[in-house]
N, C-alpha and C positions, 0 to 999 in steps of 0.2 A: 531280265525278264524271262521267267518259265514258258515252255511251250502251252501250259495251260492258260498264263497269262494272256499269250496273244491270242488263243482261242476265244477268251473272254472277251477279247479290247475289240476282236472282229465282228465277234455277236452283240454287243451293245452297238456297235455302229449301223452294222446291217438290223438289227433289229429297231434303229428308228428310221427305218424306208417302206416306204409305199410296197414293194416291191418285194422286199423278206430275200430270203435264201432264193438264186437260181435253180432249176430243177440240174439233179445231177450230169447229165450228159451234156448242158450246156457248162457247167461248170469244168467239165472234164475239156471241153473244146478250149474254156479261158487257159485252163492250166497249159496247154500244150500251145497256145498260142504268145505265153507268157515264157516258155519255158524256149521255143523256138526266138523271141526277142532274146534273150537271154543268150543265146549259142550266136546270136549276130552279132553280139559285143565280142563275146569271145572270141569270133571267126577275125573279126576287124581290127583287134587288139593282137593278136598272138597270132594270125596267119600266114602264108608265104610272103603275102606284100600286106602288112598292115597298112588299115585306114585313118588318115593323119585326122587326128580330132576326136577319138572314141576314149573319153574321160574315163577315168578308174571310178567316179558316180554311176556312170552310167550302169555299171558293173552291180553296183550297190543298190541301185533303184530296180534290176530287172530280179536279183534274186529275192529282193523286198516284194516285188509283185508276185513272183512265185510262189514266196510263204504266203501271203492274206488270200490267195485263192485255194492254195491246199488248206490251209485253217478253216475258210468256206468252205470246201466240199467236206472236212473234216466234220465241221458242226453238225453241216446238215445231214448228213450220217450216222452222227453220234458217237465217233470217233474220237478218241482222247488220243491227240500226236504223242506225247509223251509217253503213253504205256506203249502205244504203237512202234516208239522210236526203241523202248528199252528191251523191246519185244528182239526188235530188228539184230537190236545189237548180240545179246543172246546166242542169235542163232549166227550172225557174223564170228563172232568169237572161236563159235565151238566148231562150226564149218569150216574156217578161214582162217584156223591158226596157226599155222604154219606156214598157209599157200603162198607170201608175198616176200619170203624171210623175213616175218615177225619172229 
């Protein structure tokens, strides 16, 4: 699946709701409260005393909620991830090519 794709599959879902796209600042609030779930798995998986029970899913479900809320703010922006992403790398490339021994 393309990142346009799931831009697609996000807007036909949210566009059969009552409720349409969040205004951006609440959506900014989801991403970072999605992204802080996300660093709880990792903290409880890989930290000094891992937490007994913290499934490799779980791992898979918080970066899954990640992307459909940045594709949300993406849409509602008007924002294509994928030029966005080809943009990103571009300039990763040409800034950062040597920095890591690439």
């Amino acid at each position: 699946m393309t990142l346009d794709e799931v831009q697609a599959e996000v807007d036909a879902w949210i566009s059969g709701l009552k409720t349409g796209y969040f205004p951006p600042l609440l959506q900014l609030a989801r991403l970072v409260e999605e992204v802080g779930e996300l660093a709880r798995v990792l903290a409880h998986r890989e930290g000094k005393t891992p937490k007994p029970g913290e499934a490799r899913g779980d791992l898979e479900e918080e970066i899954g909620d990640v992307l459909f809320v940045l594709a949300s703010l993406a849409n509602r922006e008007g924002v294509r991830l994928e030029a966005a992403f080809q943009k990103v790398m571009a300039k990763y490339r040409k800034r950062d090519r040597g920095r890591w021994g690439g």
